[in-house]
C-alpha positions in Angstrom: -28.7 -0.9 -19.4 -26.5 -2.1 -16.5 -23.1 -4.0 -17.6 -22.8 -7.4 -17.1 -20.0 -6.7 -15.0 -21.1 -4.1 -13.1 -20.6 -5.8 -9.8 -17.6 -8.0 -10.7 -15.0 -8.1 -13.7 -13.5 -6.2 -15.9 -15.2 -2.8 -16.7 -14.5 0.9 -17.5 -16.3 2.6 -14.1 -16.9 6.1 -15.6 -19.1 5.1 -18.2 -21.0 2.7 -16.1 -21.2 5.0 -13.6 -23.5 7.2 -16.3 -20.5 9.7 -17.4 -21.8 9.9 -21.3 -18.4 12.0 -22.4 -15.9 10.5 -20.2 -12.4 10.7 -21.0 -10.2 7.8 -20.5 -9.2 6.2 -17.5 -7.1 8.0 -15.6 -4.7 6.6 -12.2 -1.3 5.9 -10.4 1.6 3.6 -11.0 3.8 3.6 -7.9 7.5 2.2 -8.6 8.3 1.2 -5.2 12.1 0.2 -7.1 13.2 4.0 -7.2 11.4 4.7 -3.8 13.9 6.7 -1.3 11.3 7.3 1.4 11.8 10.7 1.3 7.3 11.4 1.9 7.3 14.7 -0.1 4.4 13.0 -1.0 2.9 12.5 2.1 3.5 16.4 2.6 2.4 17.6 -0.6 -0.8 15.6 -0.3 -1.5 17.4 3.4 -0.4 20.5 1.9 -3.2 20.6 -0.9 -5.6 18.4 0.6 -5.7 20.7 4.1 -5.0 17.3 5.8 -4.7 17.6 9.5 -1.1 16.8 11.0 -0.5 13.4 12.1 3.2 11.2 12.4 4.6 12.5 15.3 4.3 9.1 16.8 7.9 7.0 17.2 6.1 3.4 16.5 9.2 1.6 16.1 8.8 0.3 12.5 12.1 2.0 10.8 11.4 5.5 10.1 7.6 4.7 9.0 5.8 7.1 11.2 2.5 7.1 10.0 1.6 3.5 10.1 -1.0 3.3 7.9 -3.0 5.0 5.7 -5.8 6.8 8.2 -8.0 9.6 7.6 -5.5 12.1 8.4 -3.1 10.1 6.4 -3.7 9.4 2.3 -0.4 9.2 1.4 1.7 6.5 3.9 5.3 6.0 2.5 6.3 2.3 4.7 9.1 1.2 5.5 10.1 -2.2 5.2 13.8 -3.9 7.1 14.8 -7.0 5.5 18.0 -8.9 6.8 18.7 -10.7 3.5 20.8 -10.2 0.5 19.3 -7.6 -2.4 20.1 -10.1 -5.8 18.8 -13.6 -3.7 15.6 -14.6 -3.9 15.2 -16.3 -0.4 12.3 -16.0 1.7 11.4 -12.9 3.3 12.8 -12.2 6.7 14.8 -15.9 6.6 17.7 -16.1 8.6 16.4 -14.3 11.2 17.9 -15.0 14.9 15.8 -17.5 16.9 18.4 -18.9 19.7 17.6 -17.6 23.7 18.2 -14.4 24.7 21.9 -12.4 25.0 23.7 -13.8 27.8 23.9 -12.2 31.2 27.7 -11.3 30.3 26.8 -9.2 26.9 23.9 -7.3 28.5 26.8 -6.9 31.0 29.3 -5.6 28.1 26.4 -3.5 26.3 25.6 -1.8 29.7 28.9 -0.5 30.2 29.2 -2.6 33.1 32.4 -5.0 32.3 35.4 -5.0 33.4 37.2 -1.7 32.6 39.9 -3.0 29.5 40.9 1.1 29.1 38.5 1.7 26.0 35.5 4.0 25.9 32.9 2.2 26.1 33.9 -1.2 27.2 34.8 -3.8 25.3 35.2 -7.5 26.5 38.2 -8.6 27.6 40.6 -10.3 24.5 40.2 -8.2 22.2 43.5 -6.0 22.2 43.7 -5.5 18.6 40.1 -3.4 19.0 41.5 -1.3 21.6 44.4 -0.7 19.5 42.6 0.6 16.4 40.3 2.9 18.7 43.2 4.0 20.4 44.7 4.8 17.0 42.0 7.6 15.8 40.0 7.5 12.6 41.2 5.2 9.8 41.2 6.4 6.5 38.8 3.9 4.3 39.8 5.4 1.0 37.7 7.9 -1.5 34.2 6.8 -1.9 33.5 5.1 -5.0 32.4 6.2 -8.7 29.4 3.9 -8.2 26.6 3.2 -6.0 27.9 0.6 -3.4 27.0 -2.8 -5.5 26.9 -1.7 -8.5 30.6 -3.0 -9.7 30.4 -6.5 -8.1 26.4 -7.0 -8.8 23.1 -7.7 -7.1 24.7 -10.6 -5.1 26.9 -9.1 -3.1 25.2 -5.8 -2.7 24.4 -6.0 0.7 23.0 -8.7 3.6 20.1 -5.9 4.3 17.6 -4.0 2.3 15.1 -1.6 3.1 11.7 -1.8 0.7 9.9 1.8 0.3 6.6 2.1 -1.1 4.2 4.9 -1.1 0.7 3.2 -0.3 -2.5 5.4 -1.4 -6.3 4.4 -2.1 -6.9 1.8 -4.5 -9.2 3.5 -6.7 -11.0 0.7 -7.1 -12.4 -0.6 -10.4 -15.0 -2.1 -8.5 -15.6 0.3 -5.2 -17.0 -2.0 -2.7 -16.9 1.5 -0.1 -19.3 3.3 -3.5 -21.6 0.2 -3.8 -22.7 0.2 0.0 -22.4 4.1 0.8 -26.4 4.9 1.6 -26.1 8.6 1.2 -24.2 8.5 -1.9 -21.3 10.8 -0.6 -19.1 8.3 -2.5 -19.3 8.6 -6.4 -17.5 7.8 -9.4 -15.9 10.6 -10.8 -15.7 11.5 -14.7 -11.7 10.4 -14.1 -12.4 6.7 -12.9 -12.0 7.7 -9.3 -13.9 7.2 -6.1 -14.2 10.6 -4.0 -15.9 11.3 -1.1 -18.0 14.1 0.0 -17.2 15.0 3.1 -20.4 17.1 3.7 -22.9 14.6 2.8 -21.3 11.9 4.4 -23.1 10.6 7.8 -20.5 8.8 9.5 -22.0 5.3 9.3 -18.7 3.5 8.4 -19.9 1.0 6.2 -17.5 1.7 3.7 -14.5 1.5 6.1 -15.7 -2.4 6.2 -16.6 -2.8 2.7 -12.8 -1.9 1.6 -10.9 -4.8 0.8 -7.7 -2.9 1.4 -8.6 -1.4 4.8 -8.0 2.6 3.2 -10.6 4.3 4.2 -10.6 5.9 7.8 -13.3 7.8 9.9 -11.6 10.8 11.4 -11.9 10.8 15.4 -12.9 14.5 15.9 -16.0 14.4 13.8 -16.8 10.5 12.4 -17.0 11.0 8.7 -15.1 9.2 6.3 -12.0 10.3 4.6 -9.6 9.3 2.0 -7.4 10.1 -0.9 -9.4 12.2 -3.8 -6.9 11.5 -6.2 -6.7 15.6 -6.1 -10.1 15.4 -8.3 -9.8 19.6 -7.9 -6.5 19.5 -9.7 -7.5 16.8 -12.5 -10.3 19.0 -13.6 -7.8 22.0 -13.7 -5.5 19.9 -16.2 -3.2 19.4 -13.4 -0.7 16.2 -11.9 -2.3 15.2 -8.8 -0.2 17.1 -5.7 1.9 13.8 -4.7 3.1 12.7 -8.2 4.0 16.5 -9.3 6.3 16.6 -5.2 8.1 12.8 -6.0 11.4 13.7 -6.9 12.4 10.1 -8.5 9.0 9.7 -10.6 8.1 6.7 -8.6 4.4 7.7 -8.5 3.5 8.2 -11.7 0.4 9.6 -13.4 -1.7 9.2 -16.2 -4.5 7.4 -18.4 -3.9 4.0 -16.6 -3.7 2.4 -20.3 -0.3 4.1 -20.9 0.5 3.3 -17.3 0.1 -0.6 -17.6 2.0 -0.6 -20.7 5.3 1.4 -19.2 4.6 -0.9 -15.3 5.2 -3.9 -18.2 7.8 -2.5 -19.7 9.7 -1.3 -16.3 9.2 -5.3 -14.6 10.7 -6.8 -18.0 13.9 -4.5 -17.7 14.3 -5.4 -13.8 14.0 -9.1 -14.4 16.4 -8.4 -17.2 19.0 -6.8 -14.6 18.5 -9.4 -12.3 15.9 -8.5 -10.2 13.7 -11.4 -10.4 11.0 -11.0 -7.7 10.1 -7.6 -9.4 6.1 -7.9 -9.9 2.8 -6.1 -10.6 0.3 -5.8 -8.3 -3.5 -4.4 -8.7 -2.9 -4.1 -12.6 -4.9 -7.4 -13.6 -8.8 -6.2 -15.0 -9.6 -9.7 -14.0 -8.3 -9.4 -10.3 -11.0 -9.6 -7.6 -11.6 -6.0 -7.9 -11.3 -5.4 -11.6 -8.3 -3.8 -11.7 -6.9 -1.0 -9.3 -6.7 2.6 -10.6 -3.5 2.7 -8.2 -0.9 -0.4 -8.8 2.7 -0.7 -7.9 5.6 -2.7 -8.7 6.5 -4.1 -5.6 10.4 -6.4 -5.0 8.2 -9.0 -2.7 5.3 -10.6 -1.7 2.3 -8.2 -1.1 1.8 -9.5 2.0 4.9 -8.0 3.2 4.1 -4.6 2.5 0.8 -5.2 4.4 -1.4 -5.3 1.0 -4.1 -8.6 0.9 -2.6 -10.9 -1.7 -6.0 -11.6 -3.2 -8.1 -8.9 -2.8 -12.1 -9.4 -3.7 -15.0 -7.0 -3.8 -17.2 -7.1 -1.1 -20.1 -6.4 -3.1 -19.3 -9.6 -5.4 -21.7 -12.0 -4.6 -24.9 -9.7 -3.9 -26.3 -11.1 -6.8 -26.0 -14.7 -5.8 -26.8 -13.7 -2.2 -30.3 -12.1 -3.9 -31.0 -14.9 -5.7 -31.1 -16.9 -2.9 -32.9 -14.9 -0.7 -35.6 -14.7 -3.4 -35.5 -18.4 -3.7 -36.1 -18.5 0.3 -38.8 -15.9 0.2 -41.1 -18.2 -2.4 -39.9 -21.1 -0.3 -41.8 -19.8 2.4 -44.5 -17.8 0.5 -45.5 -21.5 -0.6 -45.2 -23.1 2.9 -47.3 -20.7 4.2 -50.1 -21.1 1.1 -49.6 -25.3 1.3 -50.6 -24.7 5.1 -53.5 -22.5 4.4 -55.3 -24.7 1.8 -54.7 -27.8 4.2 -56.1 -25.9 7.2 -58.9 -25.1 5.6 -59.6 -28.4 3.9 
């Protein structure tokens, strides 16, 4: 018998999805605090997965190459600039400059194209005691410190700019709006908890790419069929860490039976608020979200919105029941129209 919250709430998939002997639930937690950006895992998931190349692009965002996750893309590590101090909890990107344009002088100074004040490059005119230390060579700043910088004088003066790393992957959705409306079934529910797709029964229709609340999944160009991450479902029936947690040097991803996880993302968020990170938060950990929980969550140092992630996801699949209902209710609206005009026709 179905589960009452099959389409919506909270609800262990494997089981529902008919798995008699399933073991428990098993997922991601990505710590985007202890994220350097390095993307071994964007390598090691191309690496095992056979993902074609992709990157090379120079979009202009930081050093986030990728852009998004894609279909030749599971793992995208982003890159996030923000011009505000680490330990203050000020709005995201405030302070930003919003006056006119440079002046016609300093695009004249940053061109190279003042006068000549006997420095290389140019600097404006007045400013002798610049010259003088250029002129002088390198200046000695001292041995670097014991510490990392801001760690002796605390979060408040660490710094006027931050960079936020996180490693974005497929949701895993508890429930899979991409599974519910797949009509060849090349999406299932593994014995894991996880939503893989098969490649070589899928048909390219795309409706899963609109079902996704979180805009994962991708149709790749050469061929139209739908990709996305597997949650290396070949290595998690081999016993093994999936290929981007076992590359991540600083355990940010993290994997594991997403009970355990929940309990050590809980754990982790207490201890930053502790150290005076305030805006440390879960997201996609809540059963009772609008997906029922993610298989994948993070800890993320802002709003989700500024990592690109919806701040209320839903399923799309939510309201077929109501929808249903009503078409029923529409159908014996009409049905009795239809008889109330043939019995007074025929009168």
């Amino acid at each position: 018998m179905p589960d009452v919250n099959s389409l919506y709430g909270p609800l262990d998939p494997a089981p529902d999805a008919g798995w008699v002997e399933a073991g428990p639930r098993m997922g991601f937690f990505t710590d985007t605090s202890v994220c350097i950006g390095c993307k071994a895992c964007e390598v090691a998931c191309k690496e095992w997965n056979g993902v074609p190349d992709s990157g090379f692009d120079l979009l202009g965002m930081s050093y986030d190459n990728t852009g998004a996750l894609t279909a030749n893309s599971w793992r995208h590590v982003a890159f996030i600039e923000q011009p505000r101090p680490v330990g203050h909890g000020t709005p995201a990107f405030a302070d930003n400059p919003t006056g006119p344009p440079s002046s016609a002088g300093s695009a004249a100074t940053a061109a190279v194209t003042a006068t000549d004040t006997g420095t290389d490059p140019g600097l404006p005119p007045g400013r002798p005691e610049a010259a003088a230390r250029m002129a002088a060579g390198p200046e000695f700043l001292g041995m670097p410190g014991a510490q990392p910088p801001g760690r002796a004088t605390g979060a408040d003066t660490r710094s006027d700019f931050r960079w936020l790393m996180m490693s974005d992957v497929c949701k895993h959705c508890t429930h899979a709006a991409c599974l519910d409306v797949c009509p060849t079934g090349s999406l299932f529910r593994t014995e894991f908890g996880t939503v893989v797709v098969q490649e070589d029964i899928c048909n390219g229709c795309g409706y899963c790419i609109s079902a996704c609340p979180y805009g994962v999944i991708d149709q790749r160009k050469d061929d139209g069929r739908a990709w996305k991450c597997t949650l290396c479902y070949d290595r998690l029936g081999a016993g093994k860490t999936p290929a981007c947690a076992q590359a991540c040097p600083t355990e940010s991803i993290q994997f594991g039976p997403l009970d355990e996880l929940r309990e050590r993302a809980a754990q982790r968020v207490a201890k930053l608020h502790e150290h005076g990170v305030p805006e440390a938060r879960l997201y996609g950990h809540d059963p009772t979200d609008g997906v029922g929980g993610d298989g994948a969550f993070f800890l993320l140092l802002d709003e989700p919105e500024v990592y690109g992630l919806p701040p209320d996801p839903v399923v799309t699949t939510r309201d077929l029941p109501r929808m249903w209902k009503r078409a029923g209710l529409a159908a014996l609206a009409m049905a009795a129209a239809a008889v109330a005009a043939f019995v007074g026709g025929s009168s």
